[in-house]
N, C-alpha and C positions, 0 to 999 in steps of 0.2 A: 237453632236458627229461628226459634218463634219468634222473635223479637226484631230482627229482620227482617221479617215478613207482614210484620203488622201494617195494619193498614197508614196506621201512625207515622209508623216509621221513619218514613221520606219527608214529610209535611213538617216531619218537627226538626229532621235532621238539615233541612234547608233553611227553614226558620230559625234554628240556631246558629245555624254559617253566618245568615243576613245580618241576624243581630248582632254578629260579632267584627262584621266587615263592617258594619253602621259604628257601634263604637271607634274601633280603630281608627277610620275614617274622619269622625266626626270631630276626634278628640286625637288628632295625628302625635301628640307628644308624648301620649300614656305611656308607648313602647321604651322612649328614652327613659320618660322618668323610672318605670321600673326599675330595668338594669342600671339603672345608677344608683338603685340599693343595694345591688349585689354586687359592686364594684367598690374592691374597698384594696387600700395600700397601695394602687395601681394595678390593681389586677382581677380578675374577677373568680369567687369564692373557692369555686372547684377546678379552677383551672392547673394543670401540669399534675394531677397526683396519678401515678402508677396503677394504684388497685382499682382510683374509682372507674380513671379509664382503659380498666380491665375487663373489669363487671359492665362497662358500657357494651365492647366489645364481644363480651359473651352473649348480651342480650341480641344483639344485632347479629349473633351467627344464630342465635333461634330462630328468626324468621326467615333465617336463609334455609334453616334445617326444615322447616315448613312446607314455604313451595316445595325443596324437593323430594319430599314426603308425596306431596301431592301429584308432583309428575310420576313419580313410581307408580302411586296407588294406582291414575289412570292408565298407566303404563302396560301394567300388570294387572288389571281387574277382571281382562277375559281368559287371562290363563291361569289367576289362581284366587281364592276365596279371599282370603285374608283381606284385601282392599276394601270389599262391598261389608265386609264382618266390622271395620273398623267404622265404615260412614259408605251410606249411598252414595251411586257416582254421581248425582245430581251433586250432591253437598262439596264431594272433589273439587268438582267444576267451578262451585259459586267459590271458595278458597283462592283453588289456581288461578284466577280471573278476578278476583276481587283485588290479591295482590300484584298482577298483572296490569289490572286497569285504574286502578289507584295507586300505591306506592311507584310502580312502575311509571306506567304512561305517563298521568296526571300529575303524579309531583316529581318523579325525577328527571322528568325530560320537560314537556311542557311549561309548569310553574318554576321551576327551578331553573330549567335552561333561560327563561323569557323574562323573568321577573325582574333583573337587575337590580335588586334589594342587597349591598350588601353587607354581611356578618358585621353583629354587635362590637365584637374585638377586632375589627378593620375598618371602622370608622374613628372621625378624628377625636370622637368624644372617652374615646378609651384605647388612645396609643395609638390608632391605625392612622393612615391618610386616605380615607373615604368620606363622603358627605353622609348626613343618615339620611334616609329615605323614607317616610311613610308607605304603608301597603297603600296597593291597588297605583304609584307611580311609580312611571317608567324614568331612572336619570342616569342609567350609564354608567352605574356606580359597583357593577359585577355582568360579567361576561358568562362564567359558567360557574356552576352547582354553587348557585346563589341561595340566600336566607331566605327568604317566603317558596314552599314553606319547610317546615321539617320530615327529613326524609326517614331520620330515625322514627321520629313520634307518630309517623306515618305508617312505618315495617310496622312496629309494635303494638301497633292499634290492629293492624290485619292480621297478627299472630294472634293478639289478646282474643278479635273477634274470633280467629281458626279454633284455638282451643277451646271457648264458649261453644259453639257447634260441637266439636268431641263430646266434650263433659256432657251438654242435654241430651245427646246421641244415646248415651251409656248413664244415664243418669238411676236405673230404674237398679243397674246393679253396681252404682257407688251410695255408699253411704251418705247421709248430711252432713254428717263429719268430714268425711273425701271433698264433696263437694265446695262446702264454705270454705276448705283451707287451701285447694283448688283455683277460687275463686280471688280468695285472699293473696296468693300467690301472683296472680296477674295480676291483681291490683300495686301490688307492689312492684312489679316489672315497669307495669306503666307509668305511675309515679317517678320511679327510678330515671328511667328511660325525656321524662319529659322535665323533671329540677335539672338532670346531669346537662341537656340540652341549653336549657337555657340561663346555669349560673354556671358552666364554663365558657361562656360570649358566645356560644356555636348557634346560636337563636335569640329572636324577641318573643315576647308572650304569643302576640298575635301570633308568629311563624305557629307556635308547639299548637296552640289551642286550634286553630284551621287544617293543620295538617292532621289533626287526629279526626277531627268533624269530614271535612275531606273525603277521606278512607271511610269513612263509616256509613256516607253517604255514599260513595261509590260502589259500598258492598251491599249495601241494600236496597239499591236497585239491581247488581248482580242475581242478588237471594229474589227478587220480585221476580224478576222479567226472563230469567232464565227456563227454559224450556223445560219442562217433567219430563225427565225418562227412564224407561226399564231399568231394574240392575241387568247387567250382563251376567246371561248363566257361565260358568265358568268352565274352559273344559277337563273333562275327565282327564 
């Protein structure tokens, strides 16, 4: 969670949101023209295959496996050790609530519900009958669990962060070896998680790249602003 906590952190994690709402903004066509590289024979790249949206699917029950990991742990931390032995209840908390107040609140109810952006593959530029929309306009063009932003690249950016927290947790007895492959390991989740998103039409660049900034920003002001507190002694 050091990195969370930096002072840094938030100043740059906004900073890079603006800069990226500035592009998108500035230059509203970039989103089409991407996806219209990755639209080819009438369809787009990874769209309809079994495995890959299998493995999307799997990725997407890890961060369900997550929170309720996390509800256990608080659940359970005054009646037995194991919770406070895996990570302090502070660190629960900033988890539970990061993906709470970011995947949750922020992007699947609020941005998502209100945005009216919608999907790549439902507009008329790739088969659909929708108008495209640039972010930050409102045109009516989706009612519920609209494109801006991504809800997946959002779970998985708050897993990605949950397990970053584990690993520095426990770091003193995993190897560097454990670690980088560890490391390596979410990288490749996230990546997975953010092409699959956005070259099966399910997203525009800006949706994946905001919804991961987003989350990242919303967990670290969770990791700031959240209150220190005791572990809970456990009872006998």
């Amino acid at each position: 969670m050091r990195w969370l906590t930096h002072s840094l952190a938030i100043p740059v994690l906004v900073a890079a949101s603006m800069g990226v709402i500035v592009i998108f903004t500035t230059f509203p066509q970039v989103d089409l023209t991407l996806a219209k590289l990755y639209f080819v024979d009438g369809a787009f790249l990874l769209h309809g295959s079994p495995l890959i949206n299998g493995l999307r699917m799997a990725f997407w029950n890890l961060s369900l496996l997550m929170v309720i990991m996390a509800v256990f742990a608080l659940s359970l931390a005054y009646h037995y050790a194991w919770p406070q032995r895996l990570l302090p209840i502070r660190d629960w908390n900033v988890i539970l609530w990061g993906f709470l107040l970011g995947p949750g609140l922020l992007v699947n109810v609020l941005l998502k519900g209100f945005s009216e952006r919608a999907r790549p593959r439902d507009i008329l530029s790739f088969g659909g009958d929708k108008f495209y929309t640039p972010i930050g306009q409102l045109s009516g063009q989706c009612d519920f669990d609209c494109s801006f932003v991504s809800g997946e690249v959002s779970g998985t950016t708050m897993f990605c962060l949950a397990c970053i927290v584990l690993i520095q947790h426990h770091q003193n007895r995993l190897s560097q070896r454990w670690q980088y492959s560890l490391y390596g390991a979410l990288a490749v989740i996230f990546t997975y998680v953010f092409v699959h998103r956005v070259l099966t039409g399910g997203h525009f660049v800006s949706d994946a790249i905001l919804g991961a900034l987003f989350t990242a920003l919303v967990a670290a002001l969770v990791a700031r602003y959240w209150p220190q507190v005791q572990n809970l002694p456990p009872r006998p």
